[in-house]
C-alpha positions in Angstrom: 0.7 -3.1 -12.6 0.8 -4.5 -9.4 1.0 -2.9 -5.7 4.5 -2.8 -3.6 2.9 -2.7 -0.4 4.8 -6.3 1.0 7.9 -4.7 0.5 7.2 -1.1 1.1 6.0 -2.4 4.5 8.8 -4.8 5.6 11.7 -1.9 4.5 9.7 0.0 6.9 9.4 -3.2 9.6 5.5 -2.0 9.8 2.5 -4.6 10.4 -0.3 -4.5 8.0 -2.4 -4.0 11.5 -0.1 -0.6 12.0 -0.4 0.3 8.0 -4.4 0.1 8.8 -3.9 2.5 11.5 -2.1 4.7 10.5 -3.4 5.3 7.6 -7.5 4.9 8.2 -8.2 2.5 5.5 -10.8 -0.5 5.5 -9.2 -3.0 7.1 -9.7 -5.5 4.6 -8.3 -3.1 1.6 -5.3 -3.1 4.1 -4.7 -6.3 4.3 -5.4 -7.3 0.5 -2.6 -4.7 -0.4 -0.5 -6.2 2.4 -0.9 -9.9 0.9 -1.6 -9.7 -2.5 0.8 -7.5 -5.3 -1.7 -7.9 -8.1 -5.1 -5.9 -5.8 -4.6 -2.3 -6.8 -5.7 0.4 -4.7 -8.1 2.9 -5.7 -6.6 6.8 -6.3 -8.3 7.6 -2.9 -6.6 4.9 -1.2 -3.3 5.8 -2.8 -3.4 9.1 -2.3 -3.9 8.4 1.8 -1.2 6.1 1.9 1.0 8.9 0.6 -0.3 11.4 2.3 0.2 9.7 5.6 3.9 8.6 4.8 5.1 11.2 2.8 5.5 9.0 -0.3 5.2 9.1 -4.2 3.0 7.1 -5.6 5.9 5.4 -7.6 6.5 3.6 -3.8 3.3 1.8 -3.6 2.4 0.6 -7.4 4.8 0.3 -9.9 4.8 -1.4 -14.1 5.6 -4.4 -15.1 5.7 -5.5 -18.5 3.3 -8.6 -19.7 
C-alpha cells in the first residue's frame, strides 16, 4: 500500500501547511504523508482526512501489487 497524499494535494493546489490545518493532524504526520507515499496513516488519521474533505478512503491510500 502506499498513501496518495502528493497527488491528492496538488489536484487540490493545497499546501501540506494548509492540509495540517485543516485537518488538525500532528504536523509532522502531515508532512510525512505529504512527502513520503510509502508512511501510511493510522485509521484515526484517515478517517479525519475524510471527514474533513469529504473523501473516501480509496483517495488517500490505495494497492499496489509487489
Amino acid at each position: 500500500m502506499k498513501n496518495r497524499v502528493k497527488g491528492f494535494l496538488e489536484a487540490r493546489n493545497l499546501s501540506a501547511y494548509q492540509f495540517i490545518k485543516d485537518t488538525g493532524i500532528a504536523p509532522a504526520t502531515g508532512y510525512k504523508l505529504a512527502k513520503k507515499p510509502e508512511y501510511l496513516p493510522s485509521i484515526r488519521v484517515l478517517e479525519v482526512i475524510c471527514d474533513t474533505y469529504k473523501v473516501q478512503p480509496g483517495d488517500i491510500v490505495e494497492w499496489v501489487g509487489e
